[in-house]
C-alpha positions as CSV (number, residue, x, y, z in Angstrom):
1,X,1.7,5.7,-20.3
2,X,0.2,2.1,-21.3
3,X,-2.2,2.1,-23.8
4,X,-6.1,1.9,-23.2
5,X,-8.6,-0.2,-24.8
6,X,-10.6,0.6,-27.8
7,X,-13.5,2.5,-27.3
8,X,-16.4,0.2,-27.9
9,X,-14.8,-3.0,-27.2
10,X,-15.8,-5.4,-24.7
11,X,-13.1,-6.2,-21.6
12,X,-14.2,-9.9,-20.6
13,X,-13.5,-10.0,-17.1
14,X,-16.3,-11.9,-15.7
15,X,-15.5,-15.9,-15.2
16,X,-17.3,-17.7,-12.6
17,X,-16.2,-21.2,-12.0
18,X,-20.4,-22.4,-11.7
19,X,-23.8,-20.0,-12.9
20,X,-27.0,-19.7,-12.5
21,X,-27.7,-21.0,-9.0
22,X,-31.7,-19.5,-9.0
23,X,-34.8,-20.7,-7.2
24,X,-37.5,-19.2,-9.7
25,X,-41.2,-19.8,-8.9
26,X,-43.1,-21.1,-12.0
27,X,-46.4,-20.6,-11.2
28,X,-49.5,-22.9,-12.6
29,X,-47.7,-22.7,-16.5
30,X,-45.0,-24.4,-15.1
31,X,-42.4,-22.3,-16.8
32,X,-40.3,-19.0,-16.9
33,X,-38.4,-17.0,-19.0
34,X,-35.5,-15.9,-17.6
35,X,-32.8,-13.2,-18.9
36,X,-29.0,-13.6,-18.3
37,X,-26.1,-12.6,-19.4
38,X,-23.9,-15.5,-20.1
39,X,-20.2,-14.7,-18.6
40,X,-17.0,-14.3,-20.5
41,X,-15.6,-17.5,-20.7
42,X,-14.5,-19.3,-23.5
43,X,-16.5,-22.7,-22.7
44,X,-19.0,-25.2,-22.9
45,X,-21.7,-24.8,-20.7
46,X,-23.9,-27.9,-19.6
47,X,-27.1,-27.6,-16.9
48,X,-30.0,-28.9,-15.8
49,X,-32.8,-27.9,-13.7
50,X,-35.4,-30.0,-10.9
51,X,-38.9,-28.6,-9.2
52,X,-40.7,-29.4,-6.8
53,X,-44.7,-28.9,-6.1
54,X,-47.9,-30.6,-5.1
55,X,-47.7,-33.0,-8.1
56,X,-44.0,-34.1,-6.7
57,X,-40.4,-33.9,-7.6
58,X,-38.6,-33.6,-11.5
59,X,-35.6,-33.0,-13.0
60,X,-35.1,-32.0,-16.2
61,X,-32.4,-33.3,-19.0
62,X,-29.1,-31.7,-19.1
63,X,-28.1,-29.1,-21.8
64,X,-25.2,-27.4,-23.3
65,X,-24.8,-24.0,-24.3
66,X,-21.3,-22.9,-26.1
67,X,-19.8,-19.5,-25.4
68,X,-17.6,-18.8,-28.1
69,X,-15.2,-16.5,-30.7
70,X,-13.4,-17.2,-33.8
71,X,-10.5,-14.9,-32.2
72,X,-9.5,-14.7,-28.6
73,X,-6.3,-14.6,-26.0
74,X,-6.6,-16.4,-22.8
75,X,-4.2,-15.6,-19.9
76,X,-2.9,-18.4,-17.2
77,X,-2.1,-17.4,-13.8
78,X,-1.8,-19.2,-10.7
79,X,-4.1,-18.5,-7.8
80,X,-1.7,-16.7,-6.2
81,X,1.7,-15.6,-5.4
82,X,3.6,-13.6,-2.8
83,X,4.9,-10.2,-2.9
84,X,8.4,-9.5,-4.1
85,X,8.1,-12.8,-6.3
86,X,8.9,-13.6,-10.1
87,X,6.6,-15.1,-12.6
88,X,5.6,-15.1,-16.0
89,X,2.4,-14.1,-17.6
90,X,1.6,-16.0,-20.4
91,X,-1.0,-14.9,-22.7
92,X,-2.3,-17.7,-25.3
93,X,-3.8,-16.1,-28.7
94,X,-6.2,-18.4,-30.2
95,X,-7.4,-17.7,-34.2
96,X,-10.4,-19.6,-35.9
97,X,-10.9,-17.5,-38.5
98,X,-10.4,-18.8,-41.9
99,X,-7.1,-16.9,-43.0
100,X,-3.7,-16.0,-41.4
101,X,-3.8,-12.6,-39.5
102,X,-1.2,-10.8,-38.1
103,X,-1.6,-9.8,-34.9
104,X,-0.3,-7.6,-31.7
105,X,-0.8,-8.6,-28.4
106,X,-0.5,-5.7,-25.4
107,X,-0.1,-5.6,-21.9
108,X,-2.6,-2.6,-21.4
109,X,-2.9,-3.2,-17.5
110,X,-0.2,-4.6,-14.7
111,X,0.0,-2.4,-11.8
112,X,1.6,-3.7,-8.6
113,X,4.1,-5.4,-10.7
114,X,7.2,-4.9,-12.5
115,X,8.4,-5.6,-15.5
116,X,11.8,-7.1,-16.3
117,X,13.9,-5.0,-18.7
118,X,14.4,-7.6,-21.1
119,X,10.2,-7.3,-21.7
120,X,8.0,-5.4,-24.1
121,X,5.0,-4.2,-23.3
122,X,3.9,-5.4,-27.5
123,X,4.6,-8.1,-29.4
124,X,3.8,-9.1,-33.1
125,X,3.2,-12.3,-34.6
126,X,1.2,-14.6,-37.1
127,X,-1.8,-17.1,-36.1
128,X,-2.7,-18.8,-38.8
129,X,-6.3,-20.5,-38.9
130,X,-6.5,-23.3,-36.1
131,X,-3.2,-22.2,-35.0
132,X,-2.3,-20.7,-31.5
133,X,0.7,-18.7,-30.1
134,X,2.1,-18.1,-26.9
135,X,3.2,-14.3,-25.7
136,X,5.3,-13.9,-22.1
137,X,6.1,-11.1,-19.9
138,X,8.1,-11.7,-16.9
139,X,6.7,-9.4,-14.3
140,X,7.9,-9.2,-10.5
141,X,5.1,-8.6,-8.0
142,X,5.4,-5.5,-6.5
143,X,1.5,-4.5,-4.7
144,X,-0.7,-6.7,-2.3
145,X,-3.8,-7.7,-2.5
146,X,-5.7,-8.9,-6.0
147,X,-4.1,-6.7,-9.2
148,X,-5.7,-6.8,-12.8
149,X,-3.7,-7.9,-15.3
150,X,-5.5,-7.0,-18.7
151,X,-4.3,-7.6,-22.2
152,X,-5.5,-7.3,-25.7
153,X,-5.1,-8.9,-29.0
154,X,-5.7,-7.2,-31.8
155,X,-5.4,-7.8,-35.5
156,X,-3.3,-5.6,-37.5
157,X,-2.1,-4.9,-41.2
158,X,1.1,-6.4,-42.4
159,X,3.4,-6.6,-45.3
160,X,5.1,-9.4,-44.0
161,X,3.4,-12.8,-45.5
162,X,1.8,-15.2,-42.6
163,X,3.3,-18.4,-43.8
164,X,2.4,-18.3,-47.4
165,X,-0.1,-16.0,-47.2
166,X,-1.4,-12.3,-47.7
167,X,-2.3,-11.2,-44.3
168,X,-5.9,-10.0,-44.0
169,X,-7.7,-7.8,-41.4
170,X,-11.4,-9.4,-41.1
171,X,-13.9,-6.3,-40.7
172,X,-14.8,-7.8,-37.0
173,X,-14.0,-10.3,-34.8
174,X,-10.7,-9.8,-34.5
175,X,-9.8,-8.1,-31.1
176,X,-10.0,-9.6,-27.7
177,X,-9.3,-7.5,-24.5
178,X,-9.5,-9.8,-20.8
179,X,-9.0,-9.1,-17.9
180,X,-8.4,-11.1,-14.9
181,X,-6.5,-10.2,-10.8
182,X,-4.2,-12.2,-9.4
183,X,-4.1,-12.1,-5.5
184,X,-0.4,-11.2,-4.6
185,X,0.2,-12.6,-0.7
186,X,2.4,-10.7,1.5
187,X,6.0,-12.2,2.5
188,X,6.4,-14.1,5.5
189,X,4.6,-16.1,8.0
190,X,1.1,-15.6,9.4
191,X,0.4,-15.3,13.0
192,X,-3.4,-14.8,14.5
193,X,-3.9,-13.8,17.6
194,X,-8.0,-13.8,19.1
195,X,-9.3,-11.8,21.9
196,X,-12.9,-12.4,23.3
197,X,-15.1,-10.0,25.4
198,X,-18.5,-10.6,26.9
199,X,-20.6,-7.4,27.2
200,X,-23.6,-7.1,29.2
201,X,-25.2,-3.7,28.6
202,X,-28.4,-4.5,30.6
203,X,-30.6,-1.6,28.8
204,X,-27.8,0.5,28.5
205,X,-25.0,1.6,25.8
206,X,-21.8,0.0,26.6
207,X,-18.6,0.5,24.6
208,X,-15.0,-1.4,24.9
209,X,-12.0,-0.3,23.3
210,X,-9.4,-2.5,21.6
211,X,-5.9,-2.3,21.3
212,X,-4.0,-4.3,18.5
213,X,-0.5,-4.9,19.8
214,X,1.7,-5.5,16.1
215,X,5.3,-6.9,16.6
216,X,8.1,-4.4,15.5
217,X,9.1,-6.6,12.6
218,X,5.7,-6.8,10.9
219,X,5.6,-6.6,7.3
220,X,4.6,-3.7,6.1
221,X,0.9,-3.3,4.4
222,X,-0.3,-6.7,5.8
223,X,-1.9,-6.3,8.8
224,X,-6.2,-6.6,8.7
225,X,-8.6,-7.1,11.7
226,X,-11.7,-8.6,11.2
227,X,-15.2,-8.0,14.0
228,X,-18.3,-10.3,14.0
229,X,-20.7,-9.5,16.2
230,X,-23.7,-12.0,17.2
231,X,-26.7,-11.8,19.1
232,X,-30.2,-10.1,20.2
233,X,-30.2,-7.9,22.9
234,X,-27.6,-8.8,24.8
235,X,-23.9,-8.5,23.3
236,X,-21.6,-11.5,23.8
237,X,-18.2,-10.7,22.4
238,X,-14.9,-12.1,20.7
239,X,-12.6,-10.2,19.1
240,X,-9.6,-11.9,17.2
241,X,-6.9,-10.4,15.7
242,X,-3.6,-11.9,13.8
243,X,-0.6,-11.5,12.8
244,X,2.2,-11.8,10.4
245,X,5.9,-11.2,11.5
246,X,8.8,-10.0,9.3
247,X,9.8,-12.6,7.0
248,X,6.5,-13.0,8.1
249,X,3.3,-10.9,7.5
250,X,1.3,-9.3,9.6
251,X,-2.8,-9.7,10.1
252,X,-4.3,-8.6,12.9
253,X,-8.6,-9.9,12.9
254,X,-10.3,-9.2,15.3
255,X,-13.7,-10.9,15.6
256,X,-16.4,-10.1,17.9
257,X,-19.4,-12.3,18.8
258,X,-22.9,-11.0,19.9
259,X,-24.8,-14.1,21.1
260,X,-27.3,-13.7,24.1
261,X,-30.7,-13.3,23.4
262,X,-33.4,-12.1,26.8
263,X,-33.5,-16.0,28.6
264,X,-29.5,-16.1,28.2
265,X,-29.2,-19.0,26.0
């Protein structure tokens, strides 16, 4: 059994590439206050802000706002990768504190993937102040689909000297738990196949059954259909469905189109 986080502790797991994308009405003051939460990267932050009314068009100057902690592990992944593939999970343990610390870094979270025999779930190690270390696992992907990888850093005590220094535990500050998924594609080569249907139900209920045809060597676990539907009261249809064959996956999406309103446009 892996072990858990510490009760209490914060998982950062939220880390949009843009934020705060708001229309807010002002009203006659001309401002707002607004709360938000600001998300869990380690980052600077820089925005501004226009409006628009009867009095015309402004924009405002742009700001900065730094998210920030003297202690934290950041993980780099690739977007993706596919499904019986190696890689290796580096996890980079930053310390700005102002003494050496020993600390142990954990794996807490990796399922659909394996880990090679020659890795341990913990490792131990010394960051000095302004100093950063790198940790690896080598993990084989195993699952489909987007799998958390989580990990935590944590500072410990330590007989062992950091350098040439007495290792200290600071009372906080020192523990970072993130989280972040990595989409695991399956093996093979797409194939899409569509399939439209026009429906005119004319008052009445009217119901068409589909049937996705999957090629004997589909890869197993990647097949998906997708419907869209588009209209008013009359129901145009296309379905679409695709494919992936062995040594190539398989996704079958269908997609259905409602699109005729009373006057058939």
């Amino acid at each position: 059994m892996l072990p858990g986080p510490v009760p209490g502790t914060t998982i950062r797991k939220y880390f949009p590439e843009t934020w705060i994308w708001d229309l807010v009405p002002v009203g006659s003051t001309g401002s707002v206050s607004l709360p938000l939460t600001v998300p869990d990267s380690i980052t600077e932050w820089k925005g501004s802000m226009f409006c628009t009314g009867q009095a015309g068009f402004g924009i405002s100057e742009t700001v900065s706002l730094n998210a920030f902690k003297p202690f934290f592990v950041e993980l780099a992944l690739p977007y993706s990768i596919v499904r019986t593939e190696e890689f290796t999970l580096k996890a980079k343990v930053f310390n700005y504190l102002k003494k050496c610390i020993m600390v142990k870094v954990t794996l807490l979270e990796h399922q659909g993937f394996d880990m090679a025999s020659e890795s341990s779930i913990e490792h131990q190690t010394c960051v000095c102040p302004m100093e950063s270390v790198t940790i690896s696992w080598h993990l084989n992907a195993t699952g489909l689909g987007e799998q958390n990888l989580t990990v935590k850093a944590e500072s410990i005590p330590s007989d062992s000297l950091c350098g040439n220094e007495v290792v200290i535990v600071p009372e906080k500050g020192a523990i970072d738990i993130i989280r972040k998924p990595l989409l695991i594609k399956p093996e093979g080569t797409e194939t899409e196949l569509t399939h439209s249907s026009l429906l005119c139900p004319a008052g009445k209920n009217v119901t068409e059954k589909i049937h996705l045809q999957l090629p004997e060597d589909a890869v197993e676990g990647s097949s998906r259909a997708h419907i869209t539907v588009l209209g008013k009261r009359h129901i145009a249809g296309t379905k679409t469905h695709a494919q992936h064959r062995k040594g190539h996956r398989v996704h079958p999406q269908p997609i259905l189109r409602d699109d005729l309103n009373q006057d058939g446009d």
